[in-house]
C-alpha positions in Angstrom: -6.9 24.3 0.3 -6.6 23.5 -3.1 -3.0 23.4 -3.0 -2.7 21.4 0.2 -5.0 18.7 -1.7 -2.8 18.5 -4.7 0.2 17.9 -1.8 -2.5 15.2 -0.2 -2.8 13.7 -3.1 0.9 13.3 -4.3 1.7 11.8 -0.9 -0.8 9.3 -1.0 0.3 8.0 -4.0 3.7 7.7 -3.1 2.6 5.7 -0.1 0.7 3.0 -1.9 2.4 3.5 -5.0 5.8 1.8 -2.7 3.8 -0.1 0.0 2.3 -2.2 -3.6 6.0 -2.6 -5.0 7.2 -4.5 -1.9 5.5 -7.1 -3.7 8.1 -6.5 -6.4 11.3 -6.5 -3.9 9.4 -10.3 -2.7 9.8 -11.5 -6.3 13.0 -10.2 -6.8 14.4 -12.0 -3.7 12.4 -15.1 -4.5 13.8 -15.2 -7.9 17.7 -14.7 -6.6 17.1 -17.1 -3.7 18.1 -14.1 -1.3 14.7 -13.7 0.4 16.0 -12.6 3.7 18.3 -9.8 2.2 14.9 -8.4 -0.1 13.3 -8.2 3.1 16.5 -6.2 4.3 16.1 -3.9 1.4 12.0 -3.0 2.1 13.5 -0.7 4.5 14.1 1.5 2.0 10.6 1.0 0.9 9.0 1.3 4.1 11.0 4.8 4.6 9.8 6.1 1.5 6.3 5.2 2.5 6.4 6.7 5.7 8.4 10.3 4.5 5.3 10.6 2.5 2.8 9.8 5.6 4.7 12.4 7.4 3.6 15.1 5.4 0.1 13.4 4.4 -0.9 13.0 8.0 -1.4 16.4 9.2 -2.3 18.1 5.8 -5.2 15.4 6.1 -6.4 16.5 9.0 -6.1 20.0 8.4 -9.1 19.7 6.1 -10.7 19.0 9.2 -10.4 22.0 11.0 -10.7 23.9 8.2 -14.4 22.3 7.9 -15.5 23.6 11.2 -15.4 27.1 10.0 -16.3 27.0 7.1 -19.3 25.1 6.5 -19.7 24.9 2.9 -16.5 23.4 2.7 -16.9 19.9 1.2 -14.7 17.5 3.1 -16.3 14.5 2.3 -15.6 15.1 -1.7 -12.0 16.1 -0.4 -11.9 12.8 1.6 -12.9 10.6 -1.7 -10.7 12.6 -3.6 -7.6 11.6 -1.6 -8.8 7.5 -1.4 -8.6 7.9 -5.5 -5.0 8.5 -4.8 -4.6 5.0 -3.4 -5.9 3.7 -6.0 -4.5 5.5 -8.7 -1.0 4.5 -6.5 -1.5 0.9 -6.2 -2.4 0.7 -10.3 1.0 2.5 -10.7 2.7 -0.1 -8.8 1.0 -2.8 -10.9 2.2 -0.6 -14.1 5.7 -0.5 -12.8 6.1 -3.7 -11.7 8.0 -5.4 -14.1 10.3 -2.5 -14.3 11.0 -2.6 -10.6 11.1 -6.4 -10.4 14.7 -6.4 -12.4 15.4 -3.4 -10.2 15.2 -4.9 -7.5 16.8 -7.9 -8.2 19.5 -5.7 -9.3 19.5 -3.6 -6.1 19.6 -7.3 -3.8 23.0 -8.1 -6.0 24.3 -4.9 -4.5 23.1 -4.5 -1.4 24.9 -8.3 -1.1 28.2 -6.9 -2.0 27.8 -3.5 -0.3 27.1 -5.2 3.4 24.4 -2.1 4.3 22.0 -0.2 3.2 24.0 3.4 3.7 26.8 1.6 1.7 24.2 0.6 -0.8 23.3 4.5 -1.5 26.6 5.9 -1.8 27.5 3.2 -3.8 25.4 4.3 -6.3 26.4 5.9 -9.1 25.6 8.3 -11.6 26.1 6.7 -14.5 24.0 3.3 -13.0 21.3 5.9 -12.2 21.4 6.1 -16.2 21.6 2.8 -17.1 18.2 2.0 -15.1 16.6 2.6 -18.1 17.7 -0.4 -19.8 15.5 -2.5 -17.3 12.0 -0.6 -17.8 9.4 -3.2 -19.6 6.0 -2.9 -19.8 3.5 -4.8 -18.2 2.0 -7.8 -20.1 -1.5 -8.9 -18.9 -2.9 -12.0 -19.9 -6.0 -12.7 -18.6 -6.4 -16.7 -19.4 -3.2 -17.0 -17.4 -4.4 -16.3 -14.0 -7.5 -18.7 -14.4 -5.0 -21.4 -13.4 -3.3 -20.4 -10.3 -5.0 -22.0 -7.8 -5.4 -18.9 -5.9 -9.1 -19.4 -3.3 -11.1 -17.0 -4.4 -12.1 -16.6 -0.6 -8.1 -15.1 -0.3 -8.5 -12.9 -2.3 -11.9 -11.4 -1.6 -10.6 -11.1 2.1 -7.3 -9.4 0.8 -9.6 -6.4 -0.8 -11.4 -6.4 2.3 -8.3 -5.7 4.3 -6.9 -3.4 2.1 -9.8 -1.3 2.3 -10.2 -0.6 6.3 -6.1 -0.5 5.8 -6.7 2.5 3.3 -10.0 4.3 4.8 -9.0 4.1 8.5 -7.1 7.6 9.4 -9.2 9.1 7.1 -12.8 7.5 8.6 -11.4 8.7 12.0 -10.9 12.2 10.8 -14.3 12.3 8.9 -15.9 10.8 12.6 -14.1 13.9 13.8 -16.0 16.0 12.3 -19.7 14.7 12.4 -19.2 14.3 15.9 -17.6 17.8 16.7 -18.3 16.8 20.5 -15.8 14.0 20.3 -13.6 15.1 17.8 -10.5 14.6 19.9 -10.9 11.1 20.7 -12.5 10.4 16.8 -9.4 11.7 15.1 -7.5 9.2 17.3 -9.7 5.9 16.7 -8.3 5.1 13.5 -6.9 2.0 15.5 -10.7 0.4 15.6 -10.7 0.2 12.0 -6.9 -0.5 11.2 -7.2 -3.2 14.0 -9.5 -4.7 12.4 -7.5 -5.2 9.6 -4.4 -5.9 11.6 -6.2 -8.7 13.0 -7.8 -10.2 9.2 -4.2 -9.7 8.3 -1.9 -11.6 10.7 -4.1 -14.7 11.2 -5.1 -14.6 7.5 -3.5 -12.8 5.0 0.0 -13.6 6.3 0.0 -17.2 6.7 -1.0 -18.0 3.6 1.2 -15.4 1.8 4.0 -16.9 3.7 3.1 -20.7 2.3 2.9 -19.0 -1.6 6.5 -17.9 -1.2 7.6 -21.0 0.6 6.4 -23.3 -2.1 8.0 -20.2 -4.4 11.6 -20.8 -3.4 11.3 -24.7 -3.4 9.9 -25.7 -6.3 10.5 -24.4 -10.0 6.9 -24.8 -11.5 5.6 -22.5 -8.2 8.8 -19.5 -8.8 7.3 -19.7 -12.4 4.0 -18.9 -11.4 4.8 -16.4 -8.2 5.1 -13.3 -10.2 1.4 -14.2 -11.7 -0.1 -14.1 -8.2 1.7 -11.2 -7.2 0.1 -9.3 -9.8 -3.3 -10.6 -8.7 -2.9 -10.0 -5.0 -2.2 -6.7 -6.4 -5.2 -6.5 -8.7 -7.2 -7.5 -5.1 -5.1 -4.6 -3.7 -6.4 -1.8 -6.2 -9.5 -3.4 -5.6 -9.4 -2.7 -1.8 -8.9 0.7 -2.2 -11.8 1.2 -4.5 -14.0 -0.7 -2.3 -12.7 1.6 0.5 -14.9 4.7 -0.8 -18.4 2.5 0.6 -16.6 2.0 3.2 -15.5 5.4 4.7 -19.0 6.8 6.2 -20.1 3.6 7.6 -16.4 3.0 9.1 -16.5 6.5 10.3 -20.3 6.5 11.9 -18.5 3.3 13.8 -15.7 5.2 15.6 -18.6 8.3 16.0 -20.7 5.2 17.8 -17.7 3.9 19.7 -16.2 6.8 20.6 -19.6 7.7 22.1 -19.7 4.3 23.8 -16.6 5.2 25.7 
């Protein structure tokens, strides 16, 4: 099992480590006033991100079945173990985000000229692949800097709630799963209850008013200054989310056990 965690592990980082850096593929579009083809190029993101789920998914939930024979077996400690992953992801998408800002921006100029993504990849060559270290820089925080941006406090408390049902739903389903053995079927498929949830918080919240900071972004000069500043806090809220998501994982999963029994 210990092997299969390591695996677990790696995956979930990849997922929030490129879910987080859309926000960098945003500011690079912003930036180059082509927002509609960085948006074109989080495909690439979104694939890598869900490659990684592929494999995370089921080796997830094979520490599931694995508890139900073995009784000593500590799930819940493998559980927590896996939601440090997403955190320790989403803080190496704040690390890289600089880096992957010019990156991107870089990749939109391309993926202009190229026409596609699959003409985008071959495209590529080896000797650009090399040059991509001449846009790493390091992150510069700042603290005094983000007093200012006029970011409600309310947004952002409500982004690290999202983020956290987001981050602790499959895995609060599989956890219901196994403290209710009876109904482990339908609990490993409730994950929905939670994620919808967030889905909801999301679209009629989170959305909307990420939609207005990058509108104001890409029509006025003192707001594009400022846009890469409150992407790293949104971030900050994101990291945040997925800390806050270890108090929320038994009482998210003793939900599904309670609606799942309701059903």
């Amino acid at each position: 099992m210990t092997n299969n965690l390591i695996i677990v592990f790696i995956m979930t980082m990849i997922i929030h480590t490129t879910e987080t850096l859309s926000y960098a593929v945003r500011l690079a579009g912003v930036r180059l006033n082509k927002i509609a083809v960085a948006l074109s190029l989080t495909g690439i993101v979104v694939l890598v991100s869900r490659t990684a789920n592929l494999v995370q998914a089921p080796l997830t939930a094979k520490f599931v079945d694995y508890a139900k024979h073995h009784t000593s077996f500590p799930l819940l400690t493998y559980l927590r173990f896996i939601l440090l992953a997403s955190s320790i992801g989403t803080l190496f998408a704040i690390i890289l985000f600089p880096t992957c800002v010019s990156l991107f921006g870089r990749l939109i100029a391309k993926l202009e000229i190229a026409g596609s993504l699959p003409k985008l990849i071959t495209s590529v060559s080896v000797g650009q692949l090399k040059n991509t270290k001449y846009y790493l820089k390091a992150p510069k925080l700042n603290l005094k800097r983000f007093r200012y941006l006029g970011i409600p406090k309310k947004f952002i408390l409500l982004s690290m709630i999202v983020t956290s049902f987001y981050t602790v739903g499959v895995l609060a389903s599989l956890y219901a799963a196994h403290i209710y053995p009876q109904f482990s079927t339908t609990a490993s498929q409730a994950s929905g209850l939670i994620n919808g949830m967030a889905t909801i918080l999301l679209t009629i919240f989170i959305d909307p008013q990420l939609g207005l900071i990058t509108d104001k972004a890409l029509n006025d000069e003192t707001h594009r200054d400022r846009l890469g500043k409150i992407y790293v806090v949104l971030m900050t809220a994101r990291f945040f989310g997925t800390m806050l998501a270890q108090l929320v994982l038994i009482p998210a999963a003793y939900f599904i056990g309670y609606i799942v029994k309701l059903i």
